[in-house]
KEKE-3310 file (N, C-alpha, C; in steps of 0.2 Angstrom, whole numbers, plus 5000, padded with zeros to 4 digits):
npx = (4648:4657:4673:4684:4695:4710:4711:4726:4729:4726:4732:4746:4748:4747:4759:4768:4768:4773:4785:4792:4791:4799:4811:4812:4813:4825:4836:4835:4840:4852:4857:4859:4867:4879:4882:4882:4894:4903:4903:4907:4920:4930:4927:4933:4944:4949:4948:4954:4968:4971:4974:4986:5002:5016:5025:5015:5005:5011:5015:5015:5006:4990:4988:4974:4968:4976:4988:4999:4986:4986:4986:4994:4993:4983:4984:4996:4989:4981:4990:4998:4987:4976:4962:4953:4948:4944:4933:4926:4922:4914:4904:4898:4895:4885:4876:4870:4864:4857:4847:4841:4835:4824:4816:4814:4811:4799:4789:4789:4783:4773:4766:4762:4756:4745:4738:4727:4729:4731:4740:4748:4753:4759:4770:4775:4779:4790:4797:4801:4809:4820:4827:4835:4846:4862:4873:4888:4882:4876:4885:4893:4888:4881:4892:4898:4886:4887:4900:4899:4890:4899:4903:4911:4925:4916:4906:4893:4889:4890:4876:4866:4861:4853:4840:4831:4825:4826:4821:4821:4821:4810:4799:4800:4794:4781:4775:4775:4765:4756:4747:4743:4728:4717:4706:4711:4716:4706:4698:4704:4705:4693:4691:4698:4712:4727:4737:4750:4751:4742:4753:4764:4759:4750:4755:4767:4773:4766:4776:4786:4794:4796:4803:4814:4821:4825:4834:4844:4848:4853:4862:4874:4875:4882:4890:4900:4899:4914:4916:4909:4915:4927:4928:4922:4930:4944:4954:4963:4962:4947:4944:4936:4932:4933:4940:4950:4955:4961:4968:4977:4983:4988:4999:5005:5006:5014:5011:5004:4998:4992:4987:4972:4967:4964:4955:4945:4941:4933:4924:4915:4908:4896:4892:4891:4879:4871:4864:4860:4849:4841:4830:4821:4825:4821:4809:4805:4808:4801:4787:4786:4783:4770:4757:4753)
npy = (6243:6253:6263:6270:6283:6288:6306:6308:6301:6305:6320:6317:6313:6327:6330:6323:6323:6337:6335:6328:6338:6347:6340:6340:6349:6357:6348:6347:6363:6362:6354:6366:6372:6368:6365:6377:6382:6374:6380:6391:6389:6393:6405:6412:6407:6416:6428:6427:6427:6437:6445:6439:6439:6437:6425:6416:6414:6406:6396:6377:6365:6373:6392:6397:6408:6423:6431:6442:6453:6461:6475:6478:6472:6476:6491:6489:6482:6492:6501:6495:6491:6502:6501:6508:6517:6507:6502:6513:6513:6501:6502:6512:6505:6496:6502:6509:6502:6492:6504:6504:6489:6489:6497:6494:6479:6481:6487:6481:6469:6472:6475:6463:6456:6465:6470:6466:6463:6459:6443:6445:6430:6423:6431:6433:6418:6418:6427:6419:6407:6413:6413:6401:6404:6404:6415:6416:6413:6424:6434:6435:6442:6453:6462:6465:6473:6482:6490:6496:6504:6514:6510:6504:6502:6511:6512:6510:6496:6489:6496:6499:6486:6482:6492:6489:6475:6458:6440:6431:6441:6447:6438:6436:6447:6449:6437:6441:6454:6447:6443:6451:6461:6464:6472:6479:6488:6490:6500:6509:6512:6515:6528:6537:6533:6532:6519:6519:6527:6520:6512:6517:6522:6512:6499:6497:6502:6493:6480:6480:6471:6461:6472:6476:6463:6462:6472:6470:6455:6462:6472:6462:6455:6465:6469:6457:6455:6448:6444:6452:6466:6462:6461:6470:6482:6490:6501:6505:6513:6513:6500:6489:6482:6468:6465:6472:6465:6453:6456:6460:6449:6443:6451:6449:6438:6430:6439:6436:6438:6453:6449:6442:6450:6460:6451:6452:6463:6463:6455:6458:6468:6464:6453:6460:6469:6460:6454:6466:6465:6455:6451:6458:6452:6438:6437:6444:6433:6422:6426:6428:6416:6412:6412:6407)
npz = (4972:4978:4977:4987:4989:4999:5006:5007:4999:4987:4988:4985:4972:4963:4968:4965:4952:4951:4956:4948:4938:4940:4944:4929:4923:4931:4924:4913:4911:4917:4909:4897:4902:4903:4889:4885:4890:4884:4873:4873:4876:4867:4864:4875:4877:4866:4873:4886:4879:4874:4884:4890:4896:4882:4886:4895:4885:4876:4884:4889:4898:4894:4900:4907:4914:4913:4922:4927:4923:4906:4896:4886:4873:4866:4863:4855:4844:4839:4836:4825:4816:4810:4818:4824:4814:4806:4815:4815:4798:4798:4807:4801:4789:4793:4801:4792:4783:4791:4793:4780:4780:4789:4782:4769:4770:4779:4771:4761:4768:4773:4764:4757:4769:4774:4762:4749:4736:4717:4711:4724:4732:4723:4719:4732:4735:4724:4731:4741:4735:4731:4742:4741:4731:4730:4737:4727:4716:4713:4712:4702:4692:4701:4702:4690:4687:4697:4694:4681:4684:4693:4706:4712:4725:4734:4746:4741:4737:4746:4754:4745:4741:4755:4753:4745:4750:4759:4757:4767:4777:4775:4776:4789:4795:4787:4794:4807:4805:4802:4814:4818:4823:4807:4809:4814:4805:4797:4802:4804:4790:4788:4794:4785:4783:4776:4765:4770:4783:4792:4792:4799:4811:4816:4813:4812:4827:4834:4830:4835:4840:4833:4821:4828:4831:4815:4812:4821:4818:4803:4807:4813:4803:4795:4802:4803:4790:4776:4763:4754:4757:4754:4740:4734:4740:4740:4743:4757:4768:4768:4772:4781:4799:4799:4786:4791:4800:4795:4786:4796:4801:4788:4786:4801:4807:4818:4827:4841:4852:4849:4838:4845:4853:4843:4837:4849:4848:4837:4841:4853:4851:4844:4856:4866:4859:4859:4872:4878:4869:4871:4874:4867:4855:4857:4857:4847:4836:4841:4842:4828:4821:4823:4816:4801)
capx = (4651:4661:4680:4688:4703:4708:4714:4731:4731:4726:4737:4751:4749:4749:4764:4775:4770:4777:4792:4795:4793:4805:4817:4815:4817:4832:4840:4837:4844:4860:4861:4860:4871:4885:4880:4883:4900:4906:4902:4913:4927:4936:4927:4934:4952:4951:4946:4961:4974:4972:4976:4992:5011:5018:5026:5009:5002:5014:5015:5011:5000:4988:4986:4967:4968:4981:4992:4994:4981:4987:4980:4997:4990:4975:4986:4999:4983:4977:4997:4998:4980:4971:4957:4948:4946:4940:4926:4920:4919:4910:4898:4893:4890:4882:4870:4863:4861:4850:4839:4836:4831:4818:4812:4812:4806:4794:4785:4785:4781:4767:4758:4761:4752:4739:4732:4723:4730:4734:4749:4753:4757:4764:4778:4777:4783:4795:4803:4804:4813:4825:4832:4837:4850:4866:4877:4891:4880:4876:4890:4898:4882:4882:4898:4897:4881:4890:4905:4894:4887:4906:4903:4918:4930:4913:4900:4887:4885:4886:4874:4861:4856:4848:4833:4829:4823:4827:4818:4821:4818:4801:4795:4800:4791:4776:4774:4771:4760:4749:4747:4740:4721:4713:4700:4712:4717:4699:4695:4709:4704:4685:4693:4703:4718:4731:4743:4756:4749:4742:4760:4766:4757:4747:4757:4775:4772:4765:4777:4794:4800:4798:4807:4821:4824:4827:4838:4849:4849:4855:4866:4875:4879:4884:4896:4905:4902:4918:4915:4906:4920:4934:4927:4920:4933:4951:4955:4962:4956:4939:4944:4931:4934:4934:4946:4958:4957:4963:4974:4984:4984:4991:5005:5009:5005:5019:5010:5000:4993:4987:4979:4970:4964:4961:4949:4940:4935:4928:4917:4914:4903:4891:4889:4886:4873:4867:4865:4854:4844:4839:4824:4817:4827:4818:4801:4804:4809:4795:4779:4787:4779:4764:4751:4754)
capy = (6246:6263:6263:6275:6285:6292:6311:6306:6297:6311:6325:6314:6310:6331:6332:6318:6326:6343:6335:6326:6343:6350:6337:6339:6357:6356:6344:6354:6369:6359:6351:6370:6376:6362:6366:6385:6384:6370:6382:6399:6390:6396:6415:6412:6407:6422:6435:6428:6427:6445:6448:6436:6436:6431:6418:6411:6414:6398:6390:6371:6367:6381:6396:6400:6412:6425:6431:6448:6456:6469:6478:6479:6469:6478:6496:6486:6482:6497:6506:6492:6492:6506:6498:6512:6519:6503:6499:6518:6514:6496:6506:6518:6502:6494:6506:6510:6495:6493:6507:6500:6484:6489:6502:6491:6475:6483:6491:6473:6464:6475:6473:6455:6453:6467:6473:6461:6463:6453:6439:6444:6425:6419:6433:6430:6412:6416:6431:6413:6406:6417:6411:6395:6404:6404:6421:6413:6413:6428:6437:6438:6447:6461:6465:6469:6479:6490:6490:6499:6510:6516:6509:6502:6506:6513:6508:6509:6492:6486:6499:6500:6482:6482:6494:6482:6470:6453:6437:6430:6447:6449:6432:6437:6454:6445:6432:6443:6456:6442:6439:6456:6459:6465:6477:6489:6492:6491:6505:6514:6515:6520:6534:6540:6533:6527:6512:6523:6532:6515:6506:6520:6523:6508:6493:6496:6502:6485:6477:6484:6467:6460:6476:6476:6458:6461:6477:6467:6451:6465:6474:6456:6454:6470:6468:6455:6455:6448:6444:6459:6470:6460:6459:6479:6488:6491:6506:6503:6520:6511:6495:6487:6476:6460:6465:6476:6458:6446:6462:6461:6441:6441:6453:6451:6431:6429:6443:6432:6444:6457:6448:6439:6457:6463:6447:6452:6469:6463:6451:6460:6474:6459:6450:6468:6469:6452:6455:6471:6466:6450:6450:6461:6448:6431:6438:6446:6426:6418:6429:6427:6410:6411:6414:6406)
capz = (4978:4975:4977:4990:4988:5003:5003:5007:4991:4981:4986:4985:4964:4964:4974:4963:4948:4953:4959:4942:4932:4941:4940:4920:4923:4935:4921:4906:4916:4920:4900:4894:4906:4902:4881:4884:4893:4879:4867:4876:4878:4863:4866:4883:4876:4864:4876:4892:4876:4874:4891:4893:4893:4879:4890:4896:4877:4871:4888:4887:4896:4890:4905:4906:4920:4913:4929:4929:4920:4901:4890:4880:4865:4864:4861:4848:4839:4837:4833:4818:4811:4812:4820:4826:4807:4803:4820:4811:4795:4798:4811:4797:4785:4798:4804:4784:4781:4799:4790:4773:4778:4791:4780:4763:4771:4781:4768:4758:4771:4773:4758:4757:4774:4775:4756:4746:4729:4711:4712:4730:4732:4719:4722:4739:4734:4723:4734:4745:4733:4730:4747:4740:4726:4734:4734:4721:4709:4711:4716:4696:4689:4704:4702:4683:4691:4701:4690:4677:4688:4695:4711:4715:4732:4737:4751:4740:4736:4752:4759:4740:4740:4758:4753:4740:4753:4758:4757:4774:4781:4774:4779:4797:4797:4786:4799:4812:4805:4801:4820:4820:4821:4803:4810:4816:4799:4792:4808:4802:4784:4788:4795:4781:4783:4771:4770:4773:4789:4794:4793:4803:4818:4819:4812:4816:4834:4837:4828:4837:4843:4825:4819:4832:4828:4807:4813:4825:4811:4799:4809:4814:4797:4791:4804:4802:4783:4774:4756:4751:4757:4751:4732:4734:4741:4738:4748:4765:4771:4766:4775:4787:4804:4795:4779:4795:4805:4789:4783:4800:4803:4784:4789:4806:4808:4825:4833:4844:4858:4847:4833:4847:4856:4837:4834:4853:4847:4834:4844:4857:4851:4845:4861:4870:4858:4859:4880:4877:4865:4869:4876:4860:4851:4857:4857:4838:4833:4845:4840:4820:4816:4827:4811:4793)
cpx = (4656:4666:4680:4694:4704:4713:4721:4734:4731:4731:4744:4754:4751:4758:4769:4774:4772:4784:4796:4793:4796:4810:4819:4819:4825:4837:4840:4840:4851:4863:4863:4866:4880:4886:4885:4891:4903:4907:4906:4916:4931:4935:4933:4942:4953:4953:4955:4967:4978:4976:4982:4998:5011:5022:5020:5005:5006:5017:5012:5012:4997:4985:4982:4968:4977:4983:4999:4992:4985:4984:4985:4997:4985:4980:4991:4994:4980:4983:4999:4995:4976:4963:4952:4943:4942:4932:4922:4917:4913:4904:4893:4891:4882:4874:4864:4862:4855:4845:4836:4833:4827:4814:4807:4806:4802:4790:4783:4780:4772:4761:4757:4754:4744:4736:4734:4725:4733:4741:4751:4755:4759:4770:4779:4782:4791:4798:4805:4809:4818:4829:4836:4844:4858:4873:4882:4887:4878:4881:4893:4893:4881:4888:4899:4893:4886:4897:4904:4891:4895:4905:4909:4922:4926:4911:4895:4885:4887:4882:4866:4857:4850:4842:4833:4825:4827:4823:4816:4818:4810:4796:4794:4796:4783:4771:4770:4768:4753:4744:4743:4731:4719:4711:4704:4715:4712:4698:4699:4708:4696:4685:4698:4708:4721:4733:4745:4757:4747:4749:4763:4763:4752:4749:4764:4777:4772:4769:4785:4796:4800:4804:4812:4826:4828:4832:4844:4851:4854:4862:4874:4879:4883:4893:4901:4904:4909:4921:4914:4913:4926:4933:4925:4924:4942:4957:4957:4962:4949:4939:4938:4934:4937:4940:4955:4961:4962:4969:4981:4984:4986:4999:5008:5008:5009:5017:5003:4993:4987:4983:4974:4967:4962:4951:4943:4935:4932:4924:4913:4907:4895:4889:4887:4878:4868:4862:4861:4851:4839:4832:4820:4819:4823:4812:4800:4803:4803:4788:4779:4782:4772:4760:4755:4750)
cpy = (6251:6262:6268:6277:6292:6297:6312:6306:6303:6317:6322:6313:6322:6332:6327:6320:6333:6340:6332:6330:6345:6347:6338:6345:6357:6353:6345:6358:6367:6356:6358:6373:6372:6367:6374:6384:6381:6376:6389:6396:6391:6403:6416:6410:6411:6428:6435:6430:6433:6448:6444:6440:6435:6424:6413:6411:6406:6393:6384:6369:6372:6384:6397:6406:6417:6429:6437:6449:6460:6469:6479:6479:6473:6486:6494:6485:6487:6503:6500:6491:6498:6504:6503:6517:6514:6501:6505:6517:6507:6499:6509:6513:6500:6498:6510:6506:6491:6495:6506:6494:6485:6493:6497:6484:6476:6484:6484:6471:6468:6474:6468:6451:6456:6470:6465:6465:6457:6450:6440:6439:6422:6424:6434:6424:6413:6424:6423:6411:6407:6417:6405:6396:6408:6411:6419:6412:6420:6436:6439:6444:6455:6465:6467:6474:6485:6492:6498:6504:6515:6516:6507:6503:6508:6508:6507:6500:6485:6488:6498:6492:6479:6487:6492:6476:6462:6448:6434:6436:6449:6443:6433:6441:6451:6441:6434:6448:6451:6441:6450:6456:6466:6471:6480:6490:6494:6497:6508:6520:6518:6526:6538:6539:6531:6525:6514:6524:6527:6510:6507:6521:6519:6501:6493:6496:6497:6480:6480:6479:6465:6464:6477:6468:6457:6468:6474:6460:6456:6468:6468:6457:6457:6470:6463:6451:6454:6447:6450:6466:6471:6462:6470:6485:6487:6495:6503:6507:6518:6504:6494:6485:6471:6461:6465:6471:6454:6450:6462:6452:6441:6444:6453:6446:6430:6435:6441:6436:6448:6453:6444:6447:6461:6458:6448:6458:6469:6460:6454:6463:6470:6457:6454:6468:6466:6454:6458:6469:6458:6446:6452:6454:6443:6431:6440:6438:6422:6421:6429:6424:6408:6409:6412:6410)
cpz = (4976:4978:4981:4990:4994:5001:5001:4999:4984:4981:4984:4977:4964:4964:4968:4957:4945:4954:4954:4936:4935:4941:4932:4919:4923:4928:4915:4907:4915:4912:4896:4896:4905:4893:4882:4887:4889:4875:4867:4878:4875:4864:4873:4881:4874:4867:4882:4887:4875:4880:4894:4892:4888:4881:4891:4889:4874:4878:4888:4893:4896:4900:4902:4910:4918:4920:4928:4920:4914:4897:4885:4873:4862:4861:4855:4844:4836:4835:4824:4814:4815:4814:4823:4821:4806:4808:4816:4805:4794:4800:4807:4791:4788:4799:4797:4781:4784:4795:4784:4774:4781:4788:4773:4766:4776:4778:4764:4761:4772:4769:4755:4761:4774:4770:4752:4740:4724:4713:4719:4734:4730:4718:4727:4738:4731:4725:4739:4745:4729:4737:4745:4735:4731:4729:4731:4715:4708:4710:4708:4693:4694:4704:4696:4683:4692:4699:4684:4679:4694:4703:4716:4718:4734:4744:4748:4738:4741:4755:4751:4743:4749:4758:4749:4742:4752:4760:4764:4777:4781:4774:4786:4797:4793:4789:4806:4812:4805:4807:4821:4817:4813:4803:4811:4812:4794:4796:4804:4794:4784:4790:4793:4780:4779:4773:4775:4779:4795:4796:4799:4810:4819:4820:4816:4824:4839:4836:4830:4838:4837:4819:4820:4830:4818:4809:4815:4820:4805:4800:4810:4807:4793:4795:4804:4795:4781:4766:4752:4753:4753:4740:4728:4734:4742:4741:4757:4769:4772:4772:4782:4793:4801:4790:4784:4797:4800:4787:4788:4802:4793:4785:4795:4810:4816:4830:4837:4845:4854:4844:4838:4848:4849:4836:4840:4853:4841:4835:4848:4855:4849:4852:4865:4868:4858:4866:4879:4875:4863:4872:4869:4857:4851:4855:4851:4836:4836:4841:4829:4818:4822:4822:4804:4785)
residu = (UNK:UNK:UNK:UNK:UNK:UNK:UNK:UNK:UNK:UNK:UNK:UNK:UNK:UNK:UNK:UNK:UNK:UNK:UNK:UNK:UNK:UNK:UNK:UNK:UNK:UNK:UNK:UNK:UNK:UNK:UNK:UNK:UNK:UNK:UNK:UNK:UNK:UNK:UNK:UNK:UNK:UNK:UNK:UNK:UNK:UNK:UNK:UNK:UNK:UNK:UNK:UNK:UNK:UNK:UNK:UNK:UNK:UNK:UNK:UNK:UNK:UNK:UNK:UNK:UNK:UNK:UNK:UNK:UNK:UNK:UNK:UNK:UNK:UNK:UNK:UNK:UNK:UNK:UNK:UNK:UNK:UNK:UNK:UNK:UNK:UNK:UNK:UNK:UNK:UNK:UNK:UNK:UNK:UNK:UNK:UNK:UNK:UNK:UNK:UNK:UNK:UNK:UNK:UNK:UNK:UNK:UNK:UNK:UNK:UNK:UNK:UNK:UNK:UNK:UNK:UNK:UNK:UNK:UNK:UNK:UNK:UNK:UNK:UNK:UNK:UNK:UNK:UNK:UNK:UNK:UNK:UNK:UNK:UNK:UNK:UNK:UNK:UNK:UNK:UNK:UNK:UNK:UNK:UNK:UNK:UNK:UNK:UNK:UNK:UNK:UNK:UNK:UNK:UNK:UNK:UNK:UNK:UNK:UNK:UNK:UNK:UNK:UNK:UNK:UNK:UNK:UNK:UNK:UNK:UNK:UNK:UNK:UNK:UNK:UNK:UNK:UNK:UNK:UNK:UNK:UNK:UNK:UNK:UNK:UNK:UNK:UNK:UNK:UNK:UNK:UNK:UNK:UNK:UNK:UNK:UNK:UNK:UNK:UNK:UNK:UNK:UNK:UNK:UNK:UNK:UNK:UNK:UNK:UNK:UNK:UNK:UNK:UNK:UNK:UNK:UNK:UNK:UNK:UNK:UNK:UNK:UNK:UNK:UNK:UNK:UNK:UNK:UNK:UNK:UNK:UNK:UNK:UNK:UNK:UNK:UNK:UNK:UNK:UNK:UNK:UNK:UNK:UNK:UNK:UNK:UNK:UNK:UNK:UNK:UNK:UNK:UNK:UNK:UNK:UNK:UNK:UNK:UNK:UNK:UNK:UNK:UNK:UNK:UNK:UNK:UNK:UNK:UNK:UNK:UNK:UNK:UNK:UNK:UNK:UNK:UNK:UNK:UNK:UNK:UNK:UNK:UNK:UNK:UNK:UNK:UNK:UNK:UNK:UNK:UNK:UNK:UNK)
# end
């Protein structure tokens, strides 16, 4: 004799496990959203610090909410460090340093993923494991490098060794041409095409969130590079953000305000870029590790 379940019963299993994914939802939502505000509550005291009194700056307990609004610190900052030399000249490492990695490791990464030739995984492996070699080690041998070649107080050898390629970077852009289909670079070649021609107007195209993601990755670090500056450059005409930041908090230690509005422009122009580009961004890192 056959069991009945009346319909009641059925929509009702439906209906309770709708209502305990969206509890899970709901309660994720509410853990990241707790996570994310924990985490901007020092940006969030940098950013009001800038905009206090100095009365409310060393008031205890600490004013979040400065009362009225200025922008004085931010114009002191910018009459004691020339801060607007330095956001230009980081901009202009920044930005050729962008070009050489998506040019270098895009070209790598290319003929790791889509030509069939001798050894291309066993220096595939060991470009890997050259992520494991920590910069102090290498940091005395480049510096005799570019000593020797009289680079010294330049850009060049913060801006030379991204066309060079990096390791990381050419795993990422490897990753996701892989996830590309085959044929349409066999189609391509049956009709003439070379890599080159191929890279460019059929790989890269498709491959713009992967390429925005190793730009904005690059750009990131170019900008708040601090080592490679410090050990490079000498000149405080040449001076970056980061060196102009540590150069005026070593001189002018008791000026609260500004070095606080110095440290927001130098966050700032990241989390701008952050916000814009963070759709490309998620999507570049999500479709990376799709394909091994």
């Amino acid at each position: 004799m056959g069991i009945q379940v009346s319909g009641s019963a059925v929509a009702v299993r439906p209906a309770r496990r709708h209502y305990r994914a969206s509890v899970r939802a709901v309660s994720t939502e509410l853990c990241l959203i707790v996570f994310a505000a924990i985490f901007s509550i020092p940006f969030f005291w940098l950013l009001t610090t800038s905009l206090k009194t100095y009365p409310q700056i060393i008031a205890y307990p600490i004013v979040w909410i400065p009362n009225p609004l200025i922008l004085d610190h931010y114009v002191q900052a910018f009459k004691i460090v020339p801060f607007a030399r330095y956001i230009g000249n980081t901009m202009v490492i920044a930005l050729l340093t962008m070009v050489g990695a998506v040019l270098s490791n895009g070209l790598t990464a290319y003929s790791f993923s889509r030509i069939n030739w001798p050894l291309a995984k066993p220096l595939f492996a060991l470009f890997l494991a050259t992520m494991m070699i920590p910069f102090p080690v290498l940091m005395i041998p480049q510096f005799l490098v570019f000593r020797t070649l009289g680079w010294l107080d330049t850009y060049l050898p913060l801006i030379a060794p991204s066309f060079f390629g990096h390791a990381f970077y050419i795993f990422l852009l490897r990753q996701f041409f892989l996830t590309i289909p085959l044929e349409l670079s066999d189609a391509a070649r049956i009709d003439g095409a070379g890599e080159f021609r191929i890279l460019w107007y059929i790989i890269a195209p498709l491959a713009k969130p992967a390429l925005a993601t190793i730009a904005l990755f690059q750009f990131i670090s170019a900008w708040e590079s601090f080592l490679g500056p410090l050990i490079y450059i000498n000149s405080k005409e040449l001076y970056t953000v980061s060196l102009g930041l540590a150069m005026f908090r070593g001189e002018h230690t008791a000026e609260i305000g500004p070095m606080m509005a110095g440290s927001a422009v130098m966050v700032l122009p990241i989390i701008v870029l952050f916000f814009l580009t963070q759709r490309t961004f998620i999507q570049g890192i999500t479709l990376t590790g799709i394909k091994g």
